[in-house]
N, C-alpha and C positions, 0 to 999 in steps of 0.2 A: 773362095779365096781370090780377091784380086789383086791387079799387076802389082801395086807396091809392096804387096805381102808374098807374091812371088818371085818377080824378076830384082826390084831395089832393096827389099830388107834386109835377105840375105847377104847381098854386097855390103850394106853397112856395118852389121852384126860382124862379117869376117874381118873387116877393117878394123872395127873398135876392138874387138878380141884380140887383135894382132899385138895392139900396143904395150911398148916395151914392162910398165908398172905388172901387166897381167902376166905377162910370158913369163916373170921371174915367178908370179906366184905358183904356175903351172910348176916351174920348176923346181918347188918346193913341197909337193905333193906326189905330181904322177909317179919320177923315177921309182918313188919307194912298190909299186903294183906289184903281184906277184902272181905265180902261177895260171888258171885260170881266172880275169879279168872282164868284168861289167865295168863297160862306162856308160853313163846314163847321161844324154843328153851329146854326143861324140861332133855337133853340129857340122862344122866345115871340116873339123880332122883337124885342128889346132895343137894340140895335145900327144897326135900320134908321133911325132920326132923325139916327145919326151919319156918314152919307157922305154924301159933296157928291154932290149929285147933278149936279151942272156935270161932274164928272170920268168919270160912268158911264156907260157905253153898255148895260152888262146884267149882274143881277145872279142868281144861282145861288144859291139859298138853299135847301141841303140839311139836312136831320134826316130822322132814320126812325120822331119820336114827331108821332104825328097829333094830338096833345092838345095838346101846344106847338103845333104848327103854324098849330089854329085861332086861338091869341092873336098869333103872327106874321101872321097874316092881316088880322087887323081892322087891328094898326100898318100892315102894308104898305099901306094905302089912303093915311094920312096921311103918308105918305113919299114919293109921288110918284116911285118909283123903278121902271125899268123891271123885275119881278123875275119868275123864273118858278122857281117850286118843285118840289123835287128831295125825295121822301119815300123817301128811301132813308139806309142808313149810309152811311158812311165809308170803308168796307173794299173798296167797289166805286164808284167815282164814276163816270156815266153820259157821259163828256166825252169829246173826242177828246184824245189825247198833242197839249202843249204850244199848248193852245186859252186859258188863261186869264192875264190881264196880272196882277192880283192873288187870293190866297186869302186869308181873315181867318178865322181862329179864335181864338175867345176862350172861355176855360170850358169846353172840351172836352175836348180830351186825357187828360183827368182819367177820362173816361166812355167812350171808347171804345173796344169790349172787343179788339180786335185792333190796337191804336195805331200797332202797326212798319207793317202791312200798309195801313192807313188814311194812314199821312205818304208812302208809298212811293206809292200814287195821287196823292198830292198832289202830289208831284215830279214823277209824271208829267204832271201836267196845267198842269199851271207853266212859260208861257215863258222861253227863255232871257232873262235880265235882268228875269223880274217877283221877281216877293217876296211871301212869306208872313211877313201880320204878325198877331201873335199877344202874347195875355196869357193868360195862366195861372197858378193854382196849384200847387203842388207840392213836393216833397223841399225839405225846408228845410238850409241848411250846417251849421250847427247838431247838435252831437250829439242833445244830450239832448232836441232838438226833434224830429228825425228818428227816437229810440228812441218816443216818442210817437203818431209819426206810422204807424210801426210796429206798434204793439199795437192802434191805434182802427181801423186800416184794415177789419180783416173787418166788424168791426160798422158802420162807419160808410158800408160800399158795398151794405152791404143795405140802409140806411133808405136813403141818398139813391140811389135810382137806377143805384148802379154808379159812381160816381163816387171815384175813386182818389187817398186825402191823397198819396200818397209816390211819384208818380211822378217823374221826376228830370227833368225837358222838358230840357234843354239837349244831354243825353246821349241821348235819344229821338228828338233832331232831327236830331241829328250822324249817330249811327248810319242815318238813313235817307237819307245822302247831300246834305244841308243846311249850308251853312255860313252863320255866321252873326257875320255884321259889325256889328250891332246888336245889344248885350244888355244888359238895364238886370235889374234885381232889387232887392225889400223886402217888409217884412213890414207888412202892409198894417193896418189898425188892429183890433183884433178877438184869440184866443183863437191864439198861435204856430202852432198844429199845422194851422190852416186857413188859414192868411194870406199864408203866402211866395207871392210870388210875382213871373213873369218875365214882360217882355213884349221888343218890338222889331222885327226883319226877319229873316228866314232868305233865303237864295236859295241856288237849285241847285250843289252845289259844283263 
């Protein structure tokens, strides 16, 4: 890994995260967590102001970048949430089969180099009757959006980190056994090819 992917990326990532379009979507998802909580992908701790902490018994906040981690750190003092971190991917979650009430991912799936194999954990660790609620970007409906989305992607997953315009979440969720009764989508304020984006509830189908 070098400096840009250690010392600059994650400064960027927390910056672009920061802005006000996403924070509202955060806060259109996380509040609803409940009881035991996986978050998958928890990068700088963005997210951690927005769960009630009345609702959590304990929170799981996994990523495998130790750089993010240290900025999710400092927030997790100011959150007061029970949380204990998980520095690992996606692709292996460290949990027992159907240990968790809720999963939240937000901003991720975009990034995760094995995504079928990382939601398929998820499922596994997901009670009957929890839910994975989640916002993302991705594959826009859009032709001429998605031919775009198309051409930027090689370049655009080496500057950010791995992070993938054209993944299609809807059809990535389904396919891992997820259905999903809650699905909202729009293109969020900013440049088409980076904006679409879905949020809602998955649960085990």
């Amino acid at each position: 890994m070098g400096f840009y992917a250690r010392h600059v990326l994650p400064t960027i990532l927390d910056w672009v995260m920061r802005q006000e379009p996403i924070r509202r979507q955060r806060e259109k998802v996380v509040p609803r967590a409940h009881g035991e909580v996986l978050e998958v992908g928890v990068g700088s701790g963005l997210n951690l102001p927005h769960y009630d902490r009345a609702r959590i018994t304990k929170l799981y906040a996994l990523d495998p970048s130790l750089e993010l981690q240290r900025l999710a750190r400092r927030r997790a003092d100011a959150a007061r949430l029970p949380i204990e971190f998980l520095p690992v991917s996606g692709e292996k979650i460290p949990l027992p089969d159907a240990s968790a009430d809720s999963i939240v991912v937000t901003y991720t799936m975009c990034t995760i180099p094995d995504v079928a194999t990382a939601l398929a954990e998820m499922r596994r660790v997901l009670r009957p009757g929890g839910a994975l609620l989640f916002s993302e970007h991705g594959r826009a409906p859009d032709a001429g959006v998605a031919r775009w989305q198309d051409r930027l992607n090689p370049l655009w997953r080496r500057l950010a980190g791995g992070c993938n315009l054209n993944r299609a979440i809807p059809d990535l969720l389904g396919d891992a056994g997820f259905a999903l009764p809650e699905l909202a989508s729009l293109y969020l304020p900013g440049p088409r090819p980076w904006t679409y984006t879905y949020w809602g509830a998955a649960t085990r189908a």
